[in-house]
Every structure is written in structure tokens, then in C-alpha cells.
N, C-alpha and C positions, 0 to 999 in steps of 0.2 A: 504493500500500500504506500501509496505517495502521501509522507506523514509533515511536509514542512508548511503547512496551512493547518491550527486548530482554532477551532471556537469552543470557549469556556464561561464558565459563568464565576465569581468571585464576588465576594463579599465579606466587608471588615467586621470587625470584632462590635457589639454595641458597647456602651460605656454603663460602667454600674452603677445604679441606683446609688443615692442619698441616703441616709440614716438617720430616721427618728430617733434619738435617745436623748436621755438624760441621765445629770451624774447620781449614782445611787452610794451612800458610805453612811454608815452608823454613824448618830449622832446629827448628820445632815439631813434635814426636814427634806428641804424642799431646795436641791439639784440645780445645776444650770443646763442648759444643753448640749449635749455631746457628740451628736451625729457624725461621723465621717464620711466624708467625701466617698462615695466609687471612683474606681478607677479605670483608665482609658480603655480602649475598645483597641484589640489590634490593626496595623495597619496590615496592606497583604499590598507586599513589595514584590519587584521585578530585577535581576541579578545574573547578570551574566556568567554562565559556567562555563572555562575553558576547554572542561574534559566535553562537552556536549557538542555533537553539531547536526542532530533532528531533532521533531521534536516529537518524538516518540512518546514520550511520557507521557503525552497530553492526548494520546488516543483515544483512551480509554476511561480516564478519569475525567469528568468534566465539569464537577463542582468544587471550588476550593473557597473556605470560608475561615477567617482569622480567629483568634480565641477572644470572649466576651473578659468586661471589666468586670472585676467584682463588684459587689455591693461594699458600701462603708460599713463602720460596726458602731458599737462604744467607747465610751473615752478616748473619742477623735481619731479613730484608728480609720485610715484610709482604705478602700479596697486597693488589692492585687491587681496592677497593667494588663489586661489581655496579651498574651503573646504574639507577636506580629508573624504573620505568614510570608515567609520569603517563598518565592517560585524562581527555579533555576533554569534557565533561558539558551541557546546558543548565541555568542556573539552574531548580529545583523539580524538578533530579532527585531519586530517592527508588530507594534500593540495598536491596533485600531477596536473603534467604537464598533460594534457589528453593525448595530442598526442605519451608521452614516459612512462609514467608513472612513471616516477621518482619524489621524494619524495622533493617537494620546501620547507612545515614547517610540523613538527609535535608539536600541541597544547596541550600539556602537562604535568604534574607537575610545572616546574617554566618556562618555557616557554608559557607565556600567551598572547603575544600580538609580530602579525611581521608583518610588512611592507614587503609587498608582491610586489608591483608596486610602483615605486616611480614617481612624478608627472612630468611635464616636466617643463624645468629650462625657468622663462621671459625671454625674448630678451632684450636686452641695451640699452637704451634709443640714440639720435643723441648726448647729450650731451660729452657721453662716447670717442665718435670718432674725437672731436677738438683737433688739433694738429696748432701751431705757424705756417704751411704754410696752413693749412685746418681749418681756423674758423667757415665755414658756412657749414658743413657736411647735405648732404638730404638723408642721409640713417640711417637706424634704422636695429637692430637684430632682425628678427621672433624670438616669444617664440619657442620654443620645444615641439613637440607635446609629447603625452602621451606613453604610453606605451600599449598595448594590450595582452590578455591572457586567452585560456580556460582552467580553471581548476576543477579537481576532487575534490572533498569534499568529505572524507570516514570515516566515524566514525565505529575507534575502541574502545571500554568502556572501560574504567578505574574501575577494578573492583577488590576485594581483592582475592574472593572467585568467580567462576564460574562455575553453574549448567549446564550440559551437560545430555543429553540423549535424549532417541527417544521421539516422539512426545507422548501423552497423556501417559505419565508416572507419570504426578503429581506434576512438577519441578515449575509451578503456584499457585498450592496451597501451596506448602511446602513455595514459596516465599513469599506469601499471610501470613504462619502463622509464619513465624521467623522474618520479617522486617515489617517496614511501607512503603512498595509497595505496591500498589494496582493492581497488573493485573487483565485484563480480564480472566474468568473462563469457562471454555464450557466443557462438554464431547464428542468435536470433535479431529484431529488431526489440527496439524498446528493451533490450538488458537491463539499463540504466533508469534507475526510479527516484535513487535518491540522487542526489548532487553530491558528488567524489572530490576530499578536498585533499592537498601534496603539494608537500614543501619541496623545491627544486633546487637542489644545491650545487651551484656552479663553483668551480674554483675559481680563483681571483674575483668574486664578484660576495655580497651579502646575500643571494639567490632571491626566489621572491614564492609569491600561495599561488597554486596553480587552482582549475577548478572544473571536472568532466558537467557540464552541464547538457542531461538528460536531453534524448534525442530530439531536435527536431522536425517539424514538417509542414508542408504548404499549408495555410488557413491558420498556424498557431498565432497569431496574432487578435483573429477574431474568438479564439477559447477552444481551435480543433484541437483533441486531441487532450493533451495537457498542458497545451500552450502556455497559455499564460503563467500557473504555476511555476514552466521553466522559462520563461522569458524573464521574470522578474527575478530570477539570480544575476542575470549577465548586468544588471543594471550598474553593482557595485563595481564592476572589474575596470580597471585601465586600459586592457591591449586585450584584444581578441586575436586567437589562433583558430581559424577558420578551417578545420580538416577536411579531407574530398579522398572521394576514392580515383587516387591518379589512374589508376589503372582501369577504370570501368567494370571491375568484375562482376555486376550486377549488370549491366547495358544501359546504366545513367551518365550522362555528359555531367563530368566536373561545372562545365562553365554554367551550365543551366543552373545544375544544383547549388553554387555561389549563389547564384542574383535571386530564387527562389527565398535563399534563406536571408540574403542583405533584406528583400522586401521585408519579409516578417520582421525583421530586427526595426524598420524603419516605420512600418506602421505600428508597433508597439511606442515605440520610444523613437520622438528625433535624438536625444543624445546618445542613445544604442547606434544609430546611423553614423554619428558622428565619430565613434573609437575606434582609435586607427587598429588595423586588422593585417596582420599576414596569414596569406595561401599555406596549408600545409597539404601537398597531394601525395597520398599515402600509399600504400601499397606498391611504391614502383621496382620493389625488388621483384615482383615478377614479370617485369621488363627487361632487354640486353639492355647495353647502353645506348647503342643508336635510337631503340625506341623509346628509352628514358627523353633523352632530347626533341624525338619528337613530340612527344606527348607533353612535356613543357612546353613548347613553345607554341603547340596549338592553346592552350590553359592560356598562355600570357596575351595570346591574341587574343581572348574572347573579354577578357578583363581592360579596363583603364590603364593607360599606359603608366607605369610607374608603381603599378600594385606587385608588393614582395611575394613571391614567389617559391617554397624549399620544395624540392624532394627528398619525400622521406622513406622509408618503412619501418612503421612502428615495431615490428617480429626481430627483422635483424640491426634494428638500430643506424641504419644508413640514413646520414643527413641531420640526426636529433640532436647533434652537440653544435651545428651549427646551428639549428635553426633556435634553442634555448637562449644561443647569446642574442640572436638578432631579436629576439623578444624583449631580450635583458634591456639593453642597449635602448629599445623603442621605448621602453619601462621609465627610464630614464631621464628620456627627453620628452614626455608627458610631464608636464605640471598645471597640474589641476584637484584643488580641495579634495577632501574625502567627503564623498557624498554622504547625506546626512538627511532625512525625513526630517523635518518641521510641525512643532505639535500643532495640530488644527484644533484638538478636541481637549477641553479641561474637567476635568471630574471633580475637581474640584468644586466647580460652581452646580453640581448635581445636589437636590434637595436631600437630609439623611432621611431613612428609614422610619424616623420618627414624625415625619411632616405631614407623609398623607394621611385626609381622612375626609370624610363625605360630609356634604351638608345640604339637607333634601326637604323638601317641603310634605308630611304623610295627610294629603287631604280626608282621609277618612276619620284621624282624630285631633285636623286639623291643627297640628301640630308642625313645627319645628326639629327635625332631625339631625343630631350633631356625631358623629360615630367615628372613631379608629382608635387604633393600639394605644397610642400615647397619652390622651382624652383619657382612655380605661386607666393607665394607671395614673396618672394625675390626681382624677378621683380617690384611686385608691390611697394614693399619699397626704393627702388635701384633709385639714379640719375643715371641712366648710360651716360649721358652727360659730368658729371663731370669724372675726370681722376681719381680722389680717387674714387669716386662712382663706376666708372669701374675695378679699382682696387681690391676694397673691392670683386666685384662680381668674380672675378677672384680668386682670395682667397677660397672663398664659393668653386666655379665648384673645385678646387683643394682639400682643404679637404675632399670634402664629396665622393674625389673618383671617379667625374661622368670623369674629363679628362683623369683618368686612365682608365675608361671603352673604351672610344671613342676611345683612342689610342691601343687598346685590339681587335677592330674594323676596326682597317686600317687606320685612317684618317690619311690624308696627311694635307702637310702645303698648304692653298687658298681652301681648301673643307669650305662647308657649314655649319654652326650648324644652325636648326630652336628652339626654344624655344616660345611656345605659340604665336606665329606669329613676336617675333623678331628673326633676320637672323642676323648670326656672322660670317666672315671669323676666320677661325683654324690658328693660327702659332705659333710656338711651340718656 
């Protein structure tokens, strides 16, 4: 299976509850208040692994979700952090929004590690809310729930040098004999599924990442095949070695199959059109020499004058040490930044977990409908007997918005609000 595209679902840690307490000790009537704070909600970070380069991991499992804060206790005792969830990445991951596909981080060169979800913040302990006319506070802050988020995982390779060409033209073996890669070898098409990465070691030179990228074919541009998938490897690489079967052993024209695949490359990406490229025509050891020569120079006729040119053969190695430096060399004398994704998408500014809630008009008992998770335990935390305790909750329904919905809704002053089975007259 082609595993370097997953979609997963993620979500941070919520933060813990507030703590009602007060201090209890012999001798002491009557306590002040003690509540501790909850503590943070984990974040669930992003972290490039160098031992990794698919993303295999991510097959199968597809929900990853951070550790919760705890709750606060007594005598100011804070809860326990949520543990943060790190997710271990291949360098040239690239994290998109599913639904928009806009680019949240891309995982690469000094960008190794983002916090993608941050955790939700503890709630306040009771102690936080004593005030010289309100000593004995019975309400406490809900933590903040988490955040929630589906997102794409795409790996594009970070490679110096990327092999392109049709399928069973030899781009495995020739990887196979210039690097310490190991790919799989077959004399079928389609071999190659995942992207083969091989460190090239020249002498006299600091070598450079070579990169088989998975075969392709007419239409991958428009998603034949598994176009696109492997189009979107070649994006990072600096010099393309473009391999051809010199020899025709199947009864396909080198020169065709160039322009076929330049097209794909150019309707995918003009900068894919733009990376200079050398000719590698493969197989010529089952040529004499005279026919080596001709079969070059028909190849150079059918191409732009000035396009480089090697014969190789991947099997016995004829041609490969020349044609690595003149890659080196070309390597060289490209300068141009390291490509790099720009965030389009911030999670940041995503509402937490704790925000939504419904506010519905029930004409049957004429009533006001205010309902979600957060609402539910607010109540639960809330004196609403007490004037501050009512206060405070009055505060809540305003920030979070829900008395601008109700009033968006018509309500008048002596209408009803219901909330989980407490009823509140509206006046404004």
C-alpha cells in the first residue's frame, strides 16, 4: 500500500476542573477557601523522526488524543498537567486541514517540532474568587476543554537528486547500485510504491540524498494512476535525473517517453518544469559501441539542443560514476532556498471543545432552550443561590455569547430560559 498520505483525527488533552474546598483544622470554625486550580490539558505535538521515512504508523491507527488535566484538590493543591502527545513524523512531513486543505506545519529542515493543538487551560480553583464581601465562594472555573482536529499527513521527500521516469526503466536498480538503499527489484511495472531514499557518496565531493521516485505515466498529472501522490515528492528535489530505457527493450522511443513525462512534471508544477534535468539512457550495455553512438545521438536529436545527455547501464555500472558527478556539479551550481510550505491554516484560532452549545427556541413549552457540555457542568459547579454564585453565572451566559444568541432569537424581558431542567426568567 502507498502509505505516505494519512488522514487522522487528534485531539488535546481538556484542562481540569476547579476545586471547591475549604480549609478544615481543629479549632478552626469556619475555613477560608482552598480550591486548587486543574491543570493543563495536553498538547498533541508534531516531531520529526530521523529513523522514519513513511508513514506507516499512521495506517492503521487513526485517532490520537493527548492526556486530560486533572482536577484541583484541597489546600490549594493544583491538579497534575495532562501529558502532551508527541506524534513522530518523517522529515518533509507537511500537516494540512482535511476539510480545506490548507497547509497548518511543514516538517522540515529547521522546522522540526510544532505544537499543532494546544491543551485546554485548568479552571480556578474557589480560592481565586474570595473577595472582602464574598469569603465563602461555592463556585469553581470548568477546565477548558480541548481542542479537536482532522488532519492530513502528506509526505513530500526531502531529497537532493530525484529519479523520475516510466515504470520498469531501471530507476531501482541504478538506486540499488549508487546508494545504500535497498529497494525492492522485480521485472514488473509499478515495483516501486514507496519512495526509495540513498545517500550517494562521491569521493572528493560531500555527496548528496538521492530519491527513486515511484513510476510514472501519461495522465499522472490529472491523478492517473498514482500520480499525484508521486508527483508531489519531486517537488523538494534540486536536479532531476531523468532515466529512459536507451535501449528500447520494451519498443518505446526514449525521446517520446522524455516529453511525455516533462509534460506531467509541467502540468503539475511550473517549478517541477523548471529543475534542470539530465538524460540518463539506461540499458545501453546491451548495445556494441557503434550502436551505443547511435542510439545517443538519435536521443540528442529528438531533445533541445544543449540537454545533458549519459549513457549508462544500471546492471554493469557503465557510465554511473560519470554521470553522479555531473549531477554533483549541476547540484552545485543551483542556488535556490529550501523549499518550504507556508502555514495557510491556524488552529489556533479554532473555538475549544468547551464552546459549542445550542440555543433553540421549544414552541411547545414555549420556552427558551440553552444546552451543551460546558453549560452542564457550570451548573454543576455554580451556587446559584448565592448572589455572586449567580453573578459569576451571569458573566459565563455573557461571554460565551449564548445571551447574544437568545437575544438574536427574540426573547423578550419575563420569557423563559430552560437549562438542563433549571428554568430562569430573561431581563435584560
Amino acid at each position: 500500500m502507498f502509505a505516505d498520505v494519512a488522514t487522522i483525527y487528534i485531539r488535546s488533552g481538556n484542562g481540569g476542573d476547579g476545586h471547591i474546598g475549604f480549609h478544615r483544622e481543629k479549632f478552626i470554625a469556619a475555613g477560608g477557601p482552598n480550591g486548587g486550580d486543574g491543570g493543563r490539558g495536553g498538547d498533541v505535538i508534531f516531531m520529526i523522526d530521523d529513523g522514519m521515512n513513511t508513514l506507516n504508523d499512521y495506517r492503521y491507527k487513526r485517532k490520537y488524543k493527548a492526556e486530560n488535566g486533572e482536577p484541583g484538590g484541597n489546600n490549594n493543591c493544583s491538579g497534575k498537567d495532562g501529558e502532551d502527545l508527541i506524534l513522530r513524523v518523517p522529515e518533509g512531513t507537511v500537516i494540512k486541514e482535511a476539510e480545506s486543505g490548507k497547509v497548518i506545519a511543514d516538517l522540515s529542515h529547521d522546522n522540526r517540532r510544532v505544537t499543532v493543538l494546544h491543551g485546554g487551560r485548568g479552571g480556578k480553583g474557589n480560592q481565586h474568587y474570595a473577595t472582602p464581601t464574598m469569603q465563602i465562594p461555592r463556585y469553581a472555573q470548568p477546565g477548558q476543554e480541548g481542542r479537536e482536529l482532522t488532519v492530513v499527513l502528506e509526505l513530500k521527500v526531502i531529497a537532493d537528486v530525484g529519479l523520475v521516469g516510466f515504470p520498469n526503466v531501471g530507476k531501482s536498480t541504478f538506486l540499488s547500485r549508487v546508494s545504500n538503499a535497498k529497494p525492492k527489484i522485480a521485472n514488473y511495472h509499478f515495483t516501486t510504491l514507496n519512495p526509495n531514499l540513498g545517500v550517494v557518496n562521491l569521493e572528493g565531493t560531500d555527496g548528496f540524498v538521492i530519491a527513486d521516485i515511484p513510476g510514472l505515466i501519461e495522465g499522472a498529472s490529472e491523478g492517473v494512476g498514482l500520480g499525484h501522490e508521486f508527483l508531489k515528492h519531486v517537488e523538494r528535489c534540486k536536479v532531476i535525473i531523468h532515466i529512459v530505457d536507451g535501449a528500447s527493450t520494451e519498443g518505446r522511443d526514449p525521446v517520446d517517453d522524455i516529453n511525455k513525462i516533462n509534460t506531467e512534471l509541467a502540468k503539475y508544477s511550473e517549478v517541477l518544469a523548471g529543475k534542470p534535468q539530465i538524460i540518463a539512457a539506461n540499458k545501453m550495455d546491451l548495445f556494441s559501441e557503434e550502436e551505443q553512438e547511435i542510439a545517443l545521438s538519435l536521443i540528442k536529436d529528438g531533445l533541445p539542443e544543449g540537454t545533458e545527455v549519459h549513457m549508462i547501464s544500471a546492471v554493469s555500472g557503465q557510465g554511473i560514476r560519470e554521470l553522479l558527478y555531473a549531477a554533483y556539479h549541476m547540484l552545485k551550481s543551483v542556488k535556490e532556498d529550501p523549499i518550504v510550505f507556508e502555514q495557510e491554516y491556524f488552529p489556533e484560532t479554532i473555538s475549544g471543545g468547551d464552546e459549542p452549545y445550542t440555543v433553540t427556541y421549544d414552541m411547545e413549552t414555549s420556552m427558551y432552550v440553552v444546552e451543551g457540555p460546558r453549560i452542564e457542568r457550570m451548573l454543576g459547579y455554580t451556587n446559584l443561590d448565592s448572589e455572586k454564585g449567580f453573578e459569576f453565572f451571569q458573566n459565563f451566559l455573557k461571554t460565551t455569547g449564548i445571551l447574544t444568541e437568545l437575544e438574536a432569537l427574540g426573547i423578550q424581558d419575563g420569557d423563559t430560559v430552560r437549562m438542563y431542567g433549571l428554568q430562569f426568567d430573561y431581563y435584560k
